[in-house]
Backbone as numpy.savetxt, mean C-alpha at the origin, in Angstrom:
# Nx Ny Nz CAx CAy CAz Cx Cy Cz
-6.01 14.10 -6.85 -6.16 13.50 -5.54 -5.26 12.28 -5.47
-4.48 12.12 -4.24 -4.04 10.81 -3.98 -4.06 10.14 -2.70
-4.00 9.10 -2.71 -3.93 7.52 -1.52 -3.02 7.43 -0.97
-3.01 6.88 0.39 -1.30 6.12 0.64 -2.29 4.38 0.42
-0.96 3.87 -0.03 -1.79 2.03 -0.05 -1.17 2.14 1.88
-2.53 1.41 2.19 -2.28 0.99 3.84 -1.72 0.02 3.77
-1.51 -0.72 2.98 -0.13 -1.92 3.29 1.12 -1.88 3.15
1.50 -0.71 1.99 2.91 -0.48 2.45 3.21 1.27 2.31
2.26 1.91 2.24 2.22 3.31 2.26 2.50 4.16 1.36
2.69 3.59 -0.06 3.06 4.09 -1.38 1.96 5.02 -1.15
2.56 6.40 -1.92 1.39 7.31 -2.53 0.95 7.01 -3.92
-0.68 6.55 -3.70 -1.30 6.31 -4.98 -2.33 7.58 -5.84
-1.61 7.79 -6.62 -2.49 9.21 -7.64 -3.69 8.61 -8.03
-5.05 9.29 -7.90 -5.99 8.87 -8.34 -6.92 10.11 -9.30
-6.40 9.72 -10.48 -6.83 10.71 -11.55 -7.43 9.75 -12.74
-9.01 9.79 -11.73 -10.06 8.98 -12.64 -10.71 9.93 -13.14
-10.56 11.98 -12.71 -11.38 12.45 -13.44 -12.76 12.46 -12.85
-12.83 13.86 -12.70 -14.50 14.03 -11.49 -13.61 13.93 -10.35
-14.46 14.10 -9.07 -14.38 13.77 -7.91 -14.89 12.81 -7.23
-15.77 11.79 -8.10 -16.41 10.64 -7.43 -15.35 9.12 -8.10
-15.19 8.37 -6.87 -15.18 7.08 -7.66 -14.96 6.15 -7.05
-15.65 4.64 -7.29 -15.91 3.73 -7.17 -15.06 2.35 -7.62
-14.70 1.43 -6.52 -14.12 0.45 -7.41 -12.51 0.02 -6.68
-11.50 -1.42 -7.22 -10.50 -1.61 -6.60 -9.27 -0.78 -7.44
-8.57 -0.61 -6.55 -7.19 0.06 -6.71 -5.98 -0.78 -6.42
-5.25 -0.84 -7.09 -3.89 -1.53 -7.03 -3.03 -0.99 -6.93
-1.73 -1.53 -5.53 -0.96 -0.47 -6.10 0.24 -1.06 -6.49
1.20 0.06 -7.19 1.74 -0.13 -7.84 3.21 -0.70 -6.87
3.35 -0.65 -6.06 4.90 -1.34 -5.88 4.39 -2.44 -4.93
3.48 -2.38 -4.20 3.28 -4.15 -3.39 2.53 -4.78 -4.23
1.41 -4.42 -5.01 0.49 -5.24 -5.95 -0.33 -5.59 -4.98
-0.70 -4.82 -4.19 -2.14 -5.51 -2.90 -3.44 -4.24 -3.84
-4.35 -5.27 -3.18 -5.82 -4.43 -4.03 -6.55 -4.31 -2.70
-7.19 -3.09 -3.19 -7.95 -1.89 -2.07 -9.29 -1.69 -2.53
-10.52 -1.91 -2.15 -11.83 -1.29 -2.70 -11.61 0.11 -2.19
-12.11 0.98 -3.05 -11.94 2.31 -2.62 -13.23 3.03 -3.03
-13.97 4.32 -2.39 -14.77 5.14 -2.67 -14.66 6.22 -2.27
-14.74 7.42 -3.16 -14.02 8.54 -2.80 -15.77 9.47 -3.37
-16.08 10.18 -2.71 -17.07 10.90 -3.14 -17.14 12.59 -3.08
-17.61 13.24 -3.76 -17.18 14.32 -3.60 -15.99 14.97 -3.19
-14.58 14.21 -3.70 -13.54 14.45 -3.18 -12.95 13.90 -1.80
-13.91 13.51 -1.34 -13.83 12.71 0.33 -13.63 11.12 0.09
-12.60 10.85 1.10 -12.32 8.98 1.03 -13.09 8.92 1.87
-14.34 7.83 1.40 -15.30 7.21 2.30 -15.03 5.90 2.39
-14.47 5.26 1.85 -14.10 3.73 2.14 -12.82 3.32 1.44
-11.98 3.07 2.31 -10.36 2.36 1.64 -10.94 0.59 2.79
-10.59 -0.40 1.80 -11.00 -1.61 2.58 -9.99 -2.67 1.52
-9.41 -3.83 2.08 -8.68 -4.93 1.54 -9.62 -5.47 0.64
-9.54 -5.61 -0.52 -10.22 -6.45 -1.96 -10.70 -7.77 -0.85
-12.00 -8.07 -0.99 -12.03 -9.53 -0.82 -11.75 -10.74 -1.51
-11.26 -10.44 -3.19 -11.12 -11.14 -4.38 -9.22 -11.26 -4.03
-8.72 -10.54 -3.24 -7.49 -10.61 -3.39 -6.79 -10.93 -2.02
-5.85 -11.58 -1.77 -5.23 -11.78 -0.54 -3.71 -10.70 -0.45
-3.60 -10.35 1.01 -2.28 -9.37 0.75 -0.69 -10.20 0.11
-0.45 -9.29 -0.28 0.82 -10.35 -1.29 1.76 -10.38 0.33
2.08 -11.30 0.09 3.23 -12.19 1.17 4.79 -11.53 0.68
5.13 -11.36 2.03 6.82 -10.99 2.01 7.64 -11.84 1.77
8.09 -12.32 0.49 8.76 -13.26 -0.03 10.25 -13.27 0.34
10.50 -12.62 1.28 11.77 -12.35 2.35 11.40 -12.56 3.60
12.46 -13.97 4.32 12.16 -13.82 5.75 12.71 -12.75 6.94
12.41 -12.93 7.70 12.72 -11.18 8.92 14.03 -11.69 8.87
14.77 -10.61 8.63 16.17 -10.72 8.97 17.23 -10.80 7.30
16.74 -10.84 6.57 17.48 -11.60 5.83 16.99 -10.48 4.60
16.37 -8.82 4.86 16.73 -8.16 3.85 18.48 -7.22 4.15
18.25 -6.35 3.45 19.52 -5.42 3.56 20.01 -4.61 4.58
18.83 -4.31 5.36 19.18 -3.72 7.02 19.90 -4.77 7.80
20.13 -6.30 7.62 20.39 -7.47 8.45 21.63 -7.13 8.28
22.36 -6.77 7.14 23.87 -6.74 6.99 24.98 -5.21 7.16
23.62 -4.27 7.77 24.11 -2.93 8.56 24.55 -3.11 9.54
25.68 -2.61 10.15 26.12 -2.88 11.60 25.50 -2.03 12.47
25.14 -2.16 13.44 24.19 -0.77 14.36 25.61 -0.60 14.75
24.95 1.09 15.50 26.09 2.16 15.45 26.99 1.88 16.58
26.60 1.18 17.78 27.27 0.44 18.49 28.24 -0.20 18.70
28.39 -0.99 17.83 28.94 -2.38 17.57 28.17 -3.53 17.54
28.63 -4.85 17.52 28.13 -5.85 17.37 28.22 -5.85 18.83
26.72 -6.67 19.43 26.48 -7.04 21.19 26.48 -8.51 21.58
């Protein structure tokens, strides 16, 4: 069975073994934590860790690698 993380949509594999489980999930490329409960194979609760805050975009808008693509246009 797997997750998408709702904060940045990574697919997270969840091979705890059984179909039930309880508890936070991390994922692996933003590092944000998720309480999760999956029961009988069913997601019954994906919710933001209250122990954890969402990790901050340590890049301001504009200033990753799409900023220095030219749209197909031209410059306006």
């Amino acid at each position: 069975m797997s997750l998408r993380c709702f904060y940045c949509g990574h697919c997270l594999p969840l091979d705890q073994g059984g179909d039930t489980f309880h508890g936070p999930l991390r994922c692996r490329v933003c590092k944000n934590v998720m309480m999760v409960r999956v029961e009988r194979g069913l997601l019954r609760v994906m919710a933001p860790c209250p122990q954890a805050a969402p990790n901050p975009d340590p890049a301001p808008l504009g200033a990753g690698p799409a900023a220095l693509v030219p749209s197909p246009g031209g410059p306006r």
